[in-house]
C-alpha positions in Angstrom: 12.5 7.9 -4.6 11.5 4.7 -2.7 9.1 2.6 -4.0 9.5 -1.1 -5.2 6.4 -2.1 -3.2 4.6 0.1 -0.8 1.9 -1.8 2.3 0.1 0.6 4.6 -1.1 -0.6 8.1 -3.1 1.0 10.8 -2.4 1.0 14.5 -4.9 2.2 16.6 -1.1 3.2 19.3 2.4 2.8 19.4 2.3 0.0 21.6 0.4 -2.1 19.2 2.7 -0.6 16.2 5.6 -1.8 17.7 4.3 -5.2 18.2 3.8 -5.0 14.0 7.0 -3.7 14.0 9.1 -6.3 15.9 7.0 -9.1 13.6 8.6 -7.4 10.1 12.0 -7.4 12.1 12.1 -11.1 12.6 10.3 -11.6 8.7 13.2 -9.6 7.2 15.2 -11.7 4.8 18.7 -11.9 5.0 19.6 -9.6 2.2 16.1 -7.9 2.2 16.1 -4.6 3.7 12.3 -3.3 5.2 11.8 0.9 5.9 9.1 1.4 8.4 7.6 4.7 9.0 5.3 5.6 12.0 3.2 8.6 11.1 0.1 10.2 13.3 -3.5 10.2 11.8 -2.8 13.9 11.7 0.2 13.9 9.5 -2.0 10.8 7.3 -4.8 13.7 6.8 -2.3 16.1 5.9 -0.9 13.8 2.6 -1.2 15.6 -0.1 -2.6 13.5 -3.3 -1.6 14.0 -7.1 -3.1 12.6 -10.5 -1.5 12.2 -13.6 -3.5 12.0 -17.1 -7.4 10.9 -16.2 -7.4 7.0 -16.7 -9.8 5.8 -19.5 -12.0 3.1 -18.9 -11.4 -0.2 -21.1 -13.2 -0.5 -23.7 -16.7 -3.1 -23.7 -16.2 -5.9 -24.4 -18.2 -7.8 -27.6 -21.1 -9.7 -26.6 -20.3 -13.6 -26.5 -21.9 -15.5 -29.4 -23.5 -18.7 -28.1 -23.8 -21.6 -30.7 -26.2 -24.6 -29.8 
């Protein structure tokens, strides 16, 4: 599984996501490493989406006491 931090981008073609793609290239630190995957709006509709437990929202906060 990859995932240490994970940065979406939309191109509107493949020219103008290669021009993103040689700007990473050159940004890449020495001992960093960078994965970029290319993917059609197609495929991107086709992601399938999965939820773990329903989050619970935090709890209200107490009203602020004001003291003159």
């Amino acid at each position: 599984m990859l995932q240490y931090s994970v940065y979406a981008r939309h191109s509107s073609s493949e020219d103008n996501a290669q021009v993103h793609i040689n700007r990473v290239q050159g940004w890449v630190p020495d001992d960093g490493e960078v994965r970029i995957l290319t993917i059609t709006d197609k495929q991107f509709e086709r992601m399938r989406i999965f939820w773990g437990k329903m989050r619970k929202l935090p709890p209200k906060l107490p009203q602020q006491l004001e003291f003159f």
